[in-house]
PASEBA-1860 file (N, C-alpha, C; in nm, 3 decimals):
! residues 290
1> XXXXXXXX> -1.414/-0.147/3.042/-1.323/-0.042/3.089/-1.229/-0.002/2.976 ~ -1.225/0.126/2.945/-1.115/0.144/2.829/-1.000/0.157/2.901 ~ -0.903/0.140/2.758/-0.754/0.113/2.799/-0.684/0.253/2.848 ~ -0.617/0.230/2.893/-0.482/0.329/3.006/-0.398/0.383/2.911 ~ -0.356/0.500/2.906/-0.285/0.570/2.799/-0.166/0.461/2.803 ~ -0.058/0.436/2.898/0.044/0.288/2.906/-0.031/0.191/2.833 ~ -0.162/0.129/2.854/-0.186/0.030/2.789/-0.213/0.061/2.617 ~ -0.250/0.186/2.569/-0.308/0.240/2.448/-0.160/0.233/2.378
9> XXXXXXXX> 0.013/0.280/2.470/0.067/0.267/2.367/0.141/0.143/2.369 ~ 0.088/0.025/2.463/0.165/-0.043/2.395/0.068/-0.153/2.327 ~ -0.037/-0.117/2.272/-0.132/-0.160/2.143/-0.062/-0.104/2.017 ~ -0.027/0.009/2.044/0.059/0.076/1.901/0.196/0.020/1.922 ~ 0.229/0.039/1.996/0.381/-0.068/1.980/0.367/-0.156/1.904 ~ 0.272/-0.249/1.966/0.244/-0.399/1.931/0.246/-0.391/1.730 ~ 0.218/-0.294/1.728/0.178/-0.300/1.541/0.300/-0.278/1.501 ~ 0.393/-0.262/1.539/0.524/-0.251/1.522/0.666/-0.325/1.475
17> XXXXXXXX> 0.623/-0.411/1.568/0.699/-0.562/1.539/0.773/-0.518/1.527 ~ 0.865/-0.468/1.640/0.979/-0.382/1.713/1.092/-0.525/1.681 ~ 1.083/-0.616/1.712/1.206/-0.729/1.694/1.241/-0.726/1.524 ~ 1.141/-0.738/1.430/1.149/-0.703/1.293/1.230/-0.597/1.254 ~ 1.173/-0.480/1.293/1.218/-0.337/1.265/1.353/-0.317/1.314 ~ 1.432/-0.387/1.455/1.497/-0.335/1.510/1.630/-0.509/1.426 ~ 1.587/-0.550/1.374/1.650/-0.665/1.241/1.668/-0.561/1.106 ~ 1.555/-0.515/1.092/1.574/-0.405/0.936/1.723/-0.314/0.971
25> XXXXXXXX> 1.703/-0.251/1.054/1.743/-0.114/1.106/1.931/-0.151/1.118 ~ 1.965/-0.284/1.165/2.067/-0.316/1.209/2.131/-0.368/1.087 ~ 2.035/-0.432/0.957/2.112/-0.438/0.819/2.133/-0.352/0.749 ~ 2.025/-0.189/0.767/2.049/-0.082/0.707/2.215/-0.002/0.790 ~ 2.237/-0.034/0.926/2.319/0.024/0.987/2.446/-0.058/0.916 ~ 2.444/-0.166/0.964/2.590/-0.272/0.812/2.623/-0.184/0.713 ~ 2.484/-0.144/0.601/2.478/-0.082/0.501/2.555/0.068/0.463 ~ 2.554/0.090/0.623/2.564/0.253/0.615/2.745/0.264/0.624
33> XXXXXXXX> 2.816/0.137/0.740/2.920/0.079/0.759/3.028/0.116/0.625 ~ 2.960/0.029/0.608/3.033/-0.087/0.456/3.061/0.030/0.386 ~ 2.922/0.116/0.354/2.956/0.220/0.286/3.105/0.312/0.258 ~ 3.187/0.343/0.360/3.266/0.451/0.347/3.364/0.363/0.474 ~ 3.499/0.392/0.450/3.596/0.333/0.509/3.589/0.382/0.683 ~ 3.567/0.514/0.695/3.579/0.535/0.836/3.485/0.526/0.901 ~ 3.409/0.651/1.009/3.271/0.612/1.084/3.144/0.662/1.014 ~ 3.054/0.620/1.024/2.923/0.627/0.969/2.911/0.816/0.999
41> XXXXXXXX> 2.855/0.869/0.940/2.808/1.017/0.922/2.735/1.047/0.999 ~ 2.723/1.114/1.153/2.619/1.160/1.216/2.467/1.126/1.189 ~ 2.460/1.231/1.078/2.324/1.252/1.042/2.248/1.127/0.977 ~ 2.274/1.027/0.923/2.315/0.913/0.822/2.242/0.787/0.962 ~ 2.397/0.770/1.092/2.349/0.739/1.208/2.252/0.752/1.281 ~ 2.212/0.850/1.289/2.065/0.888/1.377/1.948/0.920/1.306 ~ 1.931/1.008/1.187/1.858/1.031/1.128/1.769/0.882/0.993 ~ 1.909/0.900/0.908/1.863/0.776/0.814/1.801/0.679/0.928
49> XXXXXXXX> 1.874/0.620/0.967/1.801/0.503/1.036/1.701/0.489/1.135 ~ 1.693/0.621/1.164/1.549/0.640/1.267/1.464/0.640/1.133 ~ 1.468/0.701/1.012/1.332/0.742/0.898/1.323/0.598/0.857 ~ 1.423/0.506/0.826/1.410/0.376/0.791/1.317/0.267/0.860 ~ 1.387/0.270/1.022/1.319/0.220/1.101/1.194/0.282/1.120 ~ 1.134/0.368/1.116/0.951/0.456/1.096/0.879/0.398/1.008 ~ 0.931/0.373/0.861/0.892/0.353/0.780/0.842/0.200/0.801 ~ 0.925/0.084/0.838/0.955/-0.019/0.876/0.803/-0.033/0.963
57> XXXXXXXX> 0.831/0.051/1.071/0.719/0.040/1.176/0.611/0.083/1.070 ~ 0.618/0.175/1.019/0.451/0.160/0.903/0.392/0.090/0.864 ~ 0.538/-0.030/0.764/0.472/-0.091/0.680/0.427/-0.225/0.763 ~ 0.502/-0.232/0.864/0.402/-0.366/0.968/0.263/-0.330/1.049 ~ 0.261/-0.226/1.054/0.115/-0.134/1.096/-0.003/-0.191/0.974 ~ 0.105/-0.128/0.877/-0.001/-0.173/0.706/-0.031/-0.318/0.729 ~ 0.049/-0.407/0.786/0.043/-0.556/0.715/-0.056/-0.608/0.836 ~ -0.086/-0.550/0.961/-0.145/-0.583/1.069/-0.307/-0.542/1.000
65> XXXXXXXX> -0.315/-0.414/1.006/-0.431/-0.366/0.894/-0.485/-0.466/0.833 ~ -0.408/-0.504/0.728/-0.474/-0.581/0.600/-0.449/-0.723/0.617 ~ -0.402/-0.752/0.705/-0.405/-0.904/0.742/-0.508/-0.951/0.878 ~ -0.578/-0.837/0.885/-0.651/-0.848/1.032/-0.771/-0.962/1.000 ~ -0.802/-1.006/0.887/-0.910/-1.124/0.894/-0.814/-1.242/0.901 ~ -0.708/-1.286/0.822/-0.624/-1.366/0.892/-0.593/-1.387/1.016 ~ -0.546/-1.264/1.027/-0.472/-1.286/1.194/-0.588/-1.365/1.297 ~ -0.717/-1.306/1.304/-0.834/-1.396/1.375/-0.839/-1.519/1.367
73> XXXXXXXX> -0.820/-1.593/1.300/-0.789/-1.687/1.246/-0.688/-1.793/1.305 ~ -0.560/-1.723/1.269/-0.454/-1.819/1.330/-0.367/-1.813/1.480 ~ -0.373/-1.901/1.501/-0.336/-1.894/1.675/-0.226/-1.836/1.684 ~ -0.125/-1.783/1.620/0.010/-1.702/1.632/-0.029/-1.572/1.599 ~ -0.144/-1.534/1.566/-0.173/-1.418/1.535/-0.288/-1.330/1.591 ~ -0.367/-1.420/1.647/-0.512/-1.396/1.691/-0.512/-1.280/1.847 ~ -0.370/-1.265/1.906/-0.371/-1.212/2.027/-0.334/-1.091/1.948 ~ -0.348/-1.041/1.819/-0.270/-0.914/1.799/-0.383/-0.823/1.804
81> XXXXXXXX> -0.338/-0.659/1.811/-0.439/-0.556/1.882/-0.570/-0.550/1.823 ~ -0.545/-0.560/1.648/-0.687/-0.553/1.596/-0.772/-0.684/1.635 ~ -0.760/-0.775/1.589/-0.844/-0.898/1.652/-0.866/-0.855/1.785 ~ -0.796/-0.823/1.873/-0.833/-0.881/2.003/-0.954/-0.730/2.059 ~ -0.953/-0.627/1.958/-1.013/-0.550/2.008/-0.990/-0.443/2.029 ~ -0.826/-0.377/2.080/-0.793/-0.349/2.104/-0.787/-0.173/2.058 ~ -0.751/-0.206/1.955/-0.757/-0.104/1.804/-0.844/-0.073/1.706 ~ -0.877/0.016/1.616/-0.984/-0.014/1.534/-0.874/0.046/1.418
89> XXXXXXXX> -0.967/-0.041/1.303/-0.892/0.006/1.192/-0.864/0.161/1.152 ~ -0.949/0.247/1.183/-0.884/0.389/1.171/-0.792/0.422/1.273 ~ -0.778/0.389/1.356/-0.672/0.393/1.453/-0.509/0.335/1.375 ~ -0.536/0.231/1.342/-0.440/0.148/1.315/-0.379/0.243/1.136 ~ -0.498/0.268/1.054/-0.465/0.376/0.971/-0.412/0.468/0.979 ~ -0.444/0.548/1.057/-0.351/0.685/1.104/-0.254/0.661/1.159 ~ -0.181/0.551/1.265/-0.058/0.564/1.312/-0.034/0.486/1.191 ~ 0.007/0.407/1.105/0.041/0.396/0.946/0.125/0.506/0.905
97> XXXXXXXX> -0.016/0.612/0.830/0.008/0.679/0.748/0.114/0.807/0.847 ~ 0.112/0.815/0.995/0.121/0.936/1.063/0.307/0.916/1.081 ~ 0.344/0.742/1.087/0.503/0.724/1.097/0.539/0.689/0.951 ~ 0.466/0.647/0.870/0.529/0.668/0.665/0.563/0.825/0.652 ~ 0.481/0.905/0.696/0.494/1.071/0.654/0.603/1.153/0.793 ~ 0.628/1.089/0.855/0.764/1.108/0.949/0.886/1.090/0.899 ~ 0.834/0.950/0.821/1.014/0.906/0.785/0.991/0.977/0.641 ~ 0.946/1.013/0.550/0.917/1.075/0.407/0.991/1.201/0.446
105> XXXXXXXX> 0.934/1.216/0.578/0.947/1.390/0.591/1.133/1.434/0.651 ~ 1.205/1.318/0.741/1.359/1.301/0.764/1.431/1.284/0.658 ~ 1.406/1.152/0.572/1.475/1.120/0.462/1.490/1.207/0.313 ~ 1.397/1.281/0.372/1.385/1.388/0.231/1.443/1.515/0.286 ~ 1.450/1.560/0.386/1.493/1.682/0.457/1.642/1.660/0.496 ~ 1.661/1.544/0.586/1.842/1.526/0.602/1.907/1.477/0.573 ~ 1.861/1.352/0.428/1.890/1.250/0.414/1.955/1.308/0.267 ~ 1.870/1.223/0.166/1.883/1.243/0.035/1.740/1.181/-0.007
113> XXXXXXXX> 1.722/1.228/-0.108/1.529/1.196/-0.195/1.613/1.037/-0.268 ~ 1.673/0.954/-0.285/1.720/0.882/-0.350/1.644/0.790/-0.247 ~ 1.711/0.806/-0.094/1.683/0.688/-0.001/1.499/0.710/0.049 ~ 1.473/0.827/0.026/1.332/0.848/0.090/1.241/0.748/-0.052 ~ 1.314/0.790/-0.140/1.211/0.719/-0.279/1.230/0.561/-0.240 ~ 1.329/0.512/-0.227/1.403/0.361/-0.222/1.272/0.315/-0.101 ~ 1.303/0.341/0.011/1.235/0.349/0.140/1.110/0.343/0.101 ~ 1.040/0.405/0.035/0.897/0.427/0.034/0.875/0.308/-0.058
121> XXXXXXXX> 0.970/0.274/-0.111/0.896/0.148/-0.216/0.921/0.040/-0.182 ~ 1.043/0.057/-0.097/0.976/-0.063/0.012/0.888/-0.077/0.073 ~ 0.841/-0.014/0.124/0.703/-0.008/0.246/0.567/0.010/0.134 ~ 0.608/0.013/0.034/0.454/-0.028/-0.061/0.480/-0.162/-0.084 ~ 0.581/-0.190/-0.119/0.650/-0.345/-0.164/0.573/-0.432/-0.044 ~ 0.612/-0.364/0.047/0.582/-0.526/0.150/0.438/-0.503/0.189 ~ 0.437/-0.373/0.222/0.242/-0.337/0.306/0.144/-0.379/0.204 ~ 0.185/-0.350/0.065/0.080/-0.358/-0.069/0.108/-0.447/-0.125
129> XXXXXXXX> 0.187/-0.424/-0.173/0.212/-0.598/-0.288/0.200/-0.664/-0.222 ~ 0.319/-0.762/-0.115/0.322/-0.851/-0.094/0.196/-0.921/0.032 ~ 0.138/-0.784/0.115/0.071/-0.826/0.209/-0.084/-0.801/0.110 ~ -0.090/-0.683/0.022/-0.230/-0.701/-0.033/-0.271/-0.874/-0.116 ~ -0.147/-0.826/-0.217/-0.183/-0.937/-0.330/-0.069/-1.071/-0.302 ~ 0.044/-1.059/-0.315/0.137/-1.170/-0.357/0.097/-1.302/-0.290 ~ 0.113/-1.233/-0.102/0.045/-1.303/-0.022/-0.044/-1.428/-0.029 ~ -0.145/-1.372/-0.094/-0.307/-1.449/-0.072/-0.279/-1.496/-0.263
137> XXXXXXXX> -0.251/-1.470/-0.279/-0.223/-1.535/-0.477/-0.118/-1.605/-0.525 ~ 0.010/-1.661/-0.474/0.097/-1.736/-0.539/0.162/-1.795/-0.396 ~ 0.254/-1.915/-0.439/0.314/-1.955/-0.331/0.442/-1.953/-0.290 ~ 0.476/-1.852/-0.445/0.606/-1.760/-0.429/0.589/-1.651/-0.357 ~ 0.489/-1.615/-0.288/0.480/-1.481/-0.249/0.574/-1.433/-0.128 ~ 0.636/-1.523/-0.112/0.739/-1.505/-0.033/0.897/-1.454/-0.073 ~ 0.928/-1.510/-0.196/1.015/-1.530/-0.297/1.023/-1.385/-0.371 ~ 0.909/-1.331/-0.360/0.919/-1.229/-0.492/0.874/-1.086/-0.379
145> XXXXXXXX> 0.825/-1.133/-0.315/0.792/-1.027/-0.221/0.893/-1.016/-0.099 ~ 1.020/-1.102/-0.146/1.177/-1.078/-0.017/1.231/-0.922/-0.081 ~ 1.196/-0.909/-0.216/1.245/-0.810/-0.208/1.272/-0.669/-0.146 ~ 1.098/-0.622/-0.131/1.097/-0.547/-0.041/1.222/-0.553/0.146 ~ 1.175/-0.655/0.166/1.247/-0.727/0.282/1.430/-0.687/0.292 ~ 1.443/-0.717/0.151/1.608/-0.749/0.173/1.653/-0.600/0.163 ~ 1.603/-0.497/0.112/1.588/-0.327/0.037/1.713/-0.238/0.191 ~ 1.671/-0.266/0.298/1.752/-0.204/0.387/1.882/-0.207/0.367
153> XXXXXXXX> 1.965/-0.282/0.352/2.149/-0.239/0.361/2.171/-0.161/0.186 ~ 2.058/-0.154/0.117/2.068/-0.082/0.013/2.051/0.100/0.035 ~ 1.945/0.076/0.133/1.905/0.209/0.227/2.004/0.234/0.309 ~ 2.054/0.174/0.359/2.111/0.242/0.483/2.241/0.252/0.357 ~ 2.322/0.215/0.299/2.416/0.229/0.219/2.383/0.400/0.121 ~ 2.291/0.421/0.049/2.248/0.504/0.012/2.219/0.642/0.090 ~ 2.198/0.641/0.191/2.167/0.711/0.293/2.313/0.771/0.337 ~ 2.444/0.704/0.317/2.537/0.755/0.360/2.632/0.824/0.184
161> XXXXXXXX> 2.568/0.735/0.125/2.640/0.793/-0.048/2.554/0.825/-0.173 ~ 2.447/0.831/-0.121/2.330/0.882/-0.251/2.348/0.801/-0.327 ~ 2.426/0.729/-0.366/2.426/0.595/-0.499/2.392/0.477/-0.429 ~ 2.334/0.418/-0.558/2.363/0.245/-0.539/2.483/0.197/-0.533 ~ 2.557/0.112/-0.502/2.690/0.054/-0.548/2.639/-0.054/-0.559 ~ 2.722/-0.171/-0.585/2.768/-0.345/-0.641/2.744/-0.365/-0.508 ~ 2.825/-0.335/-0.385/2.853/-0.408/-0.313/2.755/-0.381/-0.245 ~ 2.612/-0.276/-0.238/2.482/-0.303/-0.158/2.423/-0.397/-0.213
169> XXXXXXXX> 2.439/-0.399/-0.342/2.336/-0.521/-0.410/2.380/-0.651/-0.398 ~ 2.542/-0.684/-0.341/2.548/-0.807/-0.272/2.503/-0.819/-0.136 ~ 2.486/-0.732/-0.057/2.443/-0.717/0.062/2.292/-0.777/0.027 ~ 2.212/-0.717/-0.076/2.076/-0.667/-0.069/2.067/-0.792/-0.128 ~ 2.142/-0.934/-0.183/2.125/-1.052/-0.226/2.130/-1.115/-0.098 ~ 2.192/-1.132/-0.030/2.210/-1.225/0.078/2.099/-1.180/0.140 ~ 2.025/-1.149/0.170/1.871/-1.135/0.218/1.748/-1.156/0.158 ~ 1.780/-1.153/0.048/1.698/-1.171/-0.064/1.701/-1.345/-0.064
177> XXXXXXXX> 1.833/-1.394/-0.055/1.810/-1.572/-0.081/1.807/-1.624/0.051 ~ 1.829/-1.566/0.208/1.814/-1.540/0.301/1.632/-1.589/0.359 ~ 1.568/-1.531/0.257/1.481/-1.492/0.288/1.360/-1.625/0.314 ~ 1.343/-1.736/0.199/1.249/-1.799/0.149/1.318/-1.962/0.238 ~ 1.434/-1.936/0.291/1.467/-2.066/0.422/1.374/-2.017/0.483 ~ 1.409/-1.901/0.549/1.343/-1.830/0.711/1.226/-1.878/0.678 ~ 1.158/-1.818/0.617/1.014/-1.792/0.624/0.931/-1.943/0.617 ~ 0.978/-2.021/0.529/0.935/-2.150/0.470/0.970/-2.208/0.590
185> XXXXXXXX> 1.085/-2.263/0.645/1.079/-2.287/0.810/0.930/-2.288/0.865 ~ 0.906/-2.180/0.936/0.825/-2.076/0.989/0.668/-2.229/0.941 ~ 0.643/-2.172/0.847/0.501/-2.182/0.726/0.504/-2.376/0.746 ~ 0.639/-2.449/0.780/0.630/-2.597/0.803/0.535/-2.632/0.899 ~ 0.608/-2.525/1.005/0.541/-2.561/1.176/0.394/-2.489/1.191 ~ 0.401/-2.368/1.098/0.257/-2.294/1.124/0.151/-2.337/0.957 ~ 0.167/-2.466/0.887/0.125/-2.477/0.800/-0.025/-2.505/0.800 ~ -0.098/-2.554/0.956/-0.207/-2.552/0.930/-0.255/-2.445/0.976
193> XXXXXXXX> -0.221/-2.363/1.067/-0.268/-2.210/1.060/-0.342/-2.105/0.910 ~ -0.191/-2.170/0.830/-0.213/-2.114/0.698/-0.290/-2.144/0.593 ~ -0.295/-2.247/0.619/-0.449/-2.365/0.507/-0.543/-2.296/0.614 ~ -0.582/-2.284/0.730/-0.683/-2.254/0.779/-0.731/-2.130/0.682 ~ -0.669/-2.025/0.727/-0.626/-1.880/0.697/-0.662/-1.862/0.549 ~ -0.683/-1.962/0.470/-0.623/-1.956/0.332/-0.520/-1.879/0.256 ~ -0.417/-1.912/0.333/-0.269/-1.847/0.244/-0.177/-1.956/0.197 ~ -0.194/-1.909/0.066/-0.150/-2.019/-0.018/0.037/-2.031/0.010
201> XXXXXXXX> 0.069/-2.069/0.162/0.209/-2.071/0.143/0.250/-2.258/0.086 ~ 0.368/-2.244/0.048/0.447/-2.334/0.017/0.432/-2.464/0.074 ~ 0.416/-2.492/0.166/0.367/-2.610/0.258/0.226/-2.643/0.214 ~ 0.184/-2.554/0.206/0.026/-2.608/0.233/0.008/-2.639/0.046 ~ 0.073/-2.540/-0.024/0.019/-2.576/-0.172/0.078/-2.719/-0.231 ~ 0.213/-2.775/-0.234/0.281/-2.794/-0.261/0.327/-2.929/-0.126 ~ 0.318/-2.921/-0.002/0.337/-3.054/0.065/0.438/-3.029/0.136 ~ 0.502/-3.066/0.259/0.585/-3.044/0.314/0.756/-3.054/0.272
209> XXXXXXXX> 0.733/-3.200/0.216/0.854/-3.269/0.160/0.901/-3.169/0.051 ~ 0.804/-3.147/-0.026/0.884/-3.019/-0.172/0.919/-2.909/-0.073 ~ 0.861/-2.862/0.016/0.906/-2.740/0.080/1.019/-2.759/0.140 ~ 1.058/-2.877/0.237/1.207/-2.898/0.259/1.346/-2.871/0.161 ~ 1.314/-2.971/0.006/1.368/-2.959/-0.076/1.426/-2.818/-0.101 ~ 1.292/-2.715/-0.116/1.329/-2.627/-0.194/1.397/-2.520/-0.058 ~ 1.393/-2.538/0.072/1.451/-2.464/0.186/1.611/-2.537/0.166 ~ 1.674/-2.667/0.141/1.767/-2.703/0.047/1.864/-2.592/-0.030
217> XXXXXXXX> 1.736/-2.639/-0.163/1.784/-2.559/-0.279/1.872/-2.411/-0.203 ~ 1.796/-2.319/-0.159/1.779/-2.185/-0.127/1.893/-2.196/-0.062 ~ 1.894/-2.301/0.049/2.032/-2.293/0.161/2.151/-2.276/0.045 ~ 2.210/-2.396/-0.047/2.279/-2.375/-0.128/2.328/-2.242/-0.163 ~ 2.206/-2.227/-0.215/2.221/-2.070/-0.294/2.291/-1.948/-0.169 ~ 2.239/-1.992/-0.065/2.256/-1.858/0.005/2.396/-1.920/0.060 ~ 2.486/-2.023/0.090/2.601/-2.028/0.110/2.709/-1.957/0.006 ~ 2.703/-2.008/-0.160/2.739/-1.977/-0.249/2.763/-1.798/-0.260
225> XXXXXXXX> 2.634/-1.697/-0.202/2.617/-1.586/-0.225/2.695/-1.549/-0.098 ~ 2.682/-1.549/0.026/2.742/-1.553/0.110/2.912/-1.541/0.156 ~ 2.981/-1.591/0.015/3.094/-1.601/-0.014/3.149/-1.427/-0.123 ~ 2.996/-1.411/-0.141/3.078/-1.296/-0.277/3.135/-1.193/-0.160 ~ 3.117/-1.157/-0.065/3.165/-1.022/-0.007/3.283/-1.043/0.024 ~ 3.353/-1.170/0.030/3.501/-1.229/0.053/3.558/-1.224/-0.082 ~ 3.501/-1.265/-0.178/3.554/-1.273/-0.293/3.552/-1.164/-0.386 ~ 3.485/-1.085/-0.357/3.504/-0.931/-0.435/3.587/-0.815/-0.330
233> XXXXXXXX> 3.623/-0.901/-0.249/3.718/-0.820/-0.150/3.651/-0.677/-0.097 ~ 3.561/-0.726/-0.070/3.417/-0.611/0.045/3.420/-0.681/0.180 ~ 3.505/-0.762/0.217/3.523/-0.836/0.376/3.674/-0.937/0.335 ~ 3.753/-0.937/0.460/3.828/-1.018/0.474/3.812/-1.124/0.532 ~ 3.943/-1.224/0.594/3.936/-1.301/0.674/3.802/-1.357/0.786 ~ 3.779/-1.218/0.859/3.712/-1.269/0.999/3.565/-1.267/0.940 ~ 3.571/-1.224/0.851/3.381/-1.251/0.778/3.411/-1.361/0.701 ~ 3.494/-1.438/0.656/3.488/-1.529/0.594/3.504/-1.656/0.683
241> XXXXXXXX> 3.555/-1.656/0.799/3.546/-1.729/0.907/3.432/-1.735/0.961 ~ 3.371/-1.661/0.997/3.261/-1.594/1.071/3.140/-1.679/0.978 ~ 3.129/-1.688/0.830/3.015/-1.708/0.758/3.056/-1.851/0.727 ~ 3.143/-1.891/0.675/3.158/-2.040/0.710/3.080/-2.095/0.859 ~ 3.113/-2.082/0.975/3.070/-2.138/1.056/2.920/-2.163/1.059 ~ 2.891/-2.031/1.059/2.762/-1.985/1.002/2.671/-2.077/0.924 ~ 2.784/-2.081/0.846/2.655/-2.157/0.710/2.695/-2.321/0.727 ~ 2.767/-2.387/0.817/2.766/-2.498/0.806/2.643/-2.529/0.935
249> XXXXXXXX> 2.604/-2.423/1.041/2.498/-2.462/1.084/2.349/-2.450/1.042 ~ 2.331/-2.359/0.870/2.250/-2.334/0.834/2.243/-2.439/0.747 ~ 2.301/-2.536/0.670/2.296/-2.616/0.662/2.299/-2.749/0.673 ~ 2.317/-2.748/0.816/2.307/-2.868/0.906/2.198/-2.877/0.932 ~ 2.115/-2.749/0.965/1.922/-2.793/0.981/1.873/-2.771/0.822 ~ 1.908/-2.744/0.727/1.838/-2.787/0.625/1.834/-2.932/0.575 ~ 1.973/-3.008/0.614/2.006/-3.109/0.555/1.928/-3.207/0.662 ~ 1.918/-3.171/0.791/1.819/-3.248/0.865/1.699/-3.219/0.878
257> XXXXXXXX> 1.603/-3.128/0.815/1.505/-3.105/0.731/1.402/-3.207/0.675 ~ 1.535/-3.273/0.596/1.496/-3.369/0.484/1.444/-3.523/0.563 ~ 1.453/-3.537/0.687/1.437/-3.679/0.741/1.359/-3.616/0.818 ~ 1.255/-3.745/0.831/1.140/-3.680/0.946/1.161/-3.686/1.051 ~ 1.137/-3.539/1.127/1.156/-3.491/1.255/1.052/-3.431/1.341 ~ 1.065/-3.387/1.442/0.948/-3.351/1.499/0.904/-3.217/1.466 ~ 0.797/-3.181/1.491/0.755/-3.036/1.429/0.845/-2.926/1.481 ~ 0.890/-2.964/1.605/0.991/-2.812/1.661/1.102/-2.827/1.563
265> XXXXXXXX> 1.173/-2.899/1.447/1.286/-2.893/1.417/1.262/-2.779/1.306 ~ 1.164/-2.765/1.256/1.167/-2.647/1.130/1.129/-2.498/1.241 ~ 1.117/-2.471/1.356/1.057/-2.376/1.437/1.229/-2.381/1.492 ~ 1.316/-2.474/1.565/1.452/-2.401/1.551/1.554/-2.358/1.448 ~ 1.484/-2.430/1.323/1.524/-2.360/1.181/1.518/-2.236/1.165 ~ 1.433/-2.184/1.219/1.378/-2.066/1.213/1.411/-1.961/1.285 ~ 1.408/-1.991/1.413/1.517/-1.955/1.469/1.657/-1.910/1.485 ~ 1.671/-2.039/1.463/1.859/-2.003/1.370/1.897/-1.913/1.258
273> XXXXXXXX> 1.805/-1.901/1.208/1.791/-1.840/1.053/1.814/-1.701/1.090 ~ 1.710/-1.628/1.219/1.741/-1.484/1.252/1.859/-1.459/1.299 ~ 1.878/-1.556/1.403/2.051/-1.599/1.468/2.170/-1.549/1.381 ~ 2.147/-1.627/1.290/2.256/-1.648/1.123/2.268/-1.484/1.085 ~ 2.117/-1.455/1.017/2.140/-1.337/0.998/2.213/-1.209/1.080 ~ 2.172/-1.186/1.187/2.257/-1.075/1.258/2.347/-1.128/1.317 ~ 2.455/-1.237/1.292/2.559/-1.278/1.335/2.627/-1.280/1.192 ~ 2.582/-1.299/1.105/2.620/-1.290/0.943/2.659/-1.153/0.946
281> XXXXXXXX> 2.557/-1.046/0.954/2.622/-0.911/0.932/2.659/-0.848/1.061 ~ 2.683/-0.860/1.147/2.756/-0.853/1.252/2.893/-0.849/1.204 ~ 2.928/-0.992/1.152/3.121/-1.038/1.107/3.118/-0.954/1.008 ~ 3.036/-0.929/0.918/3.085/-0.799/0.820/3.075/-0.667/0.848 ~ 3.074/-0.627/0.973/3.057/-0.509/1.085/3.180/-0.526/1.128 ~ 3.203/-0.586/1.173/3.373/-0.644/1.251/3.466/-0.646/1.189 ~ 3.428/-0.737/1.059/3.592/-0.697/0.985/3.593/-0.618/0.876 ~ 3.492/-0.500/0.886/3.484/-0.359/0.813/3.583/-0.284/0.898
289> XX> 3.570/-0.313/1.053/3.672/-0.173/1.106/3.794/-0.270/1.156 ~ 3.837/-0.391/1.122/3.946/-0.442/1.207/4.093/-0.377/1.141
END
């Protein structure tokens, strides 16, 4: 029996990874914040961040695409539309290319060509680099391919002032070192998925124990960075309250990481980690307008 126009779109939803996108969209909105002392710019509000969020939805369309022999594969992935049937790859191509040339076509028309260029190289960054090659070839591919990832509060910042500033690229750091806890978490609990799969993540190349370590290392780093938006006086008080708390629970599961625990403890790592993040830029949302 073929599928029900209701059921057809929410196969295209599904390529979406609407919880992802609607995480991008809310650091590009910070971005847009931070930007300028009073309220975000109409057009900036609705527009930028709808072309951002499109784009977003593309490039996980792309990564569903080209990860579709994986995804069969691993049990966290195997119910998604292409495996299961649902979709066929020209299907899954055209809604791609049909929401990349939506948001190309906003960000260049109401936006500024600065953020449509920025934008688009993200969504090659993560759909191509990191999901074609980085992916399946190093076990940094997580590490080098956050970049794409962290690119939104640079966008949404740009989107309201046509420039780069300092203080997106501290934004666009704390996601960037943000990035390789989360995910490495994640890759502990789903590590034999990924040896199945053959993706050379961090766990599987390298052993669990170095991967703790280096989710460690990273925590460090990302407390340390975490501090610059207080200390370059881009947040006061209640973000510096706010990220302390924060980071003493992000490093309370790294530091219990290190002793063996049961497999759910790196899966509420992980957890927490998204937690952290939009409660992280949340307090620098809050005490932007206090």
């Amino acid at each position: 029996m073929s599928a029900t126009w209701p059921q057809r779109f929410g196969h295209f939803l599904a390529l979406c990874k609407l919880r992802v996108v609607a995480l991008i969209v809310f650091t590009a909105l910070v971005g847009m914040a931070l930007s300028v002392p009073g309220m975000i710019p109409l057009d900036a509000l609705l527009i930028g961040n709808l072309g951002i969020g499109l784009a977003a939805a593309s490039a996980a369309a792309i990564n569903h695409l080209l990860d579709a022999r994986a995804d069969r594969i691993m049990a966290r992935t195997r119910n998604r539309p292409l495996p299961r049937g649902e979709l066929d790859e020209r299907q899954v191509l055209a809604f791609a290319i049909a929401l990349a040339v939506a948001s190309m076509v906003l960000l260049v028309a109401f936006i500024n060509v600065l953020t449509a260029v920025l934008t688009f190289a993200s969504l090659i960054g993560y759909a191509v680099i990191y999901t074609a090659y980085l992916k399946h070839a190093t076990p940094q591919n997580i590490v080098i391919g956050g970049a794409a990832g962290a690119a939104p509060p640079i966008l949404g910042w740009t989107a309201v002032t046509g420039e780069i500033h300092a203080h997106a690229l501290i934004l666009f750091l704390i996601v960037f070192v943000w990035t390789p806890p989360h995910f490495w978490a994640l890759a502990i609990y789903r590590r034999h998925d990924y040896e199945a799969a053959d993706v050379p993540m961090l766990p599987v190349t390298h052993g669990v124990e170095f991967t703790r370590l280096q989710i460690l290392f990273y925590s460090i780093i990302l407390v340390l960075v975490t501090l610059l938006p207080y200390l370059t006086g881009m947040s006061g008080a209640v973000y510096l309250a706010g990220s302390i708390v924060l980071n003493i629970g992000f490093m309370g599961y790294a530091l219990a990481m290190l002793r063996p625990k049961s497999e759910q403890l790196a899966m509420q790592m992980f957890n927490y980690s998204v937690i952290y993040l939009m409660a992280l830029f949340a307090f620098l949302l809050i005490d932007h307008y206090l």
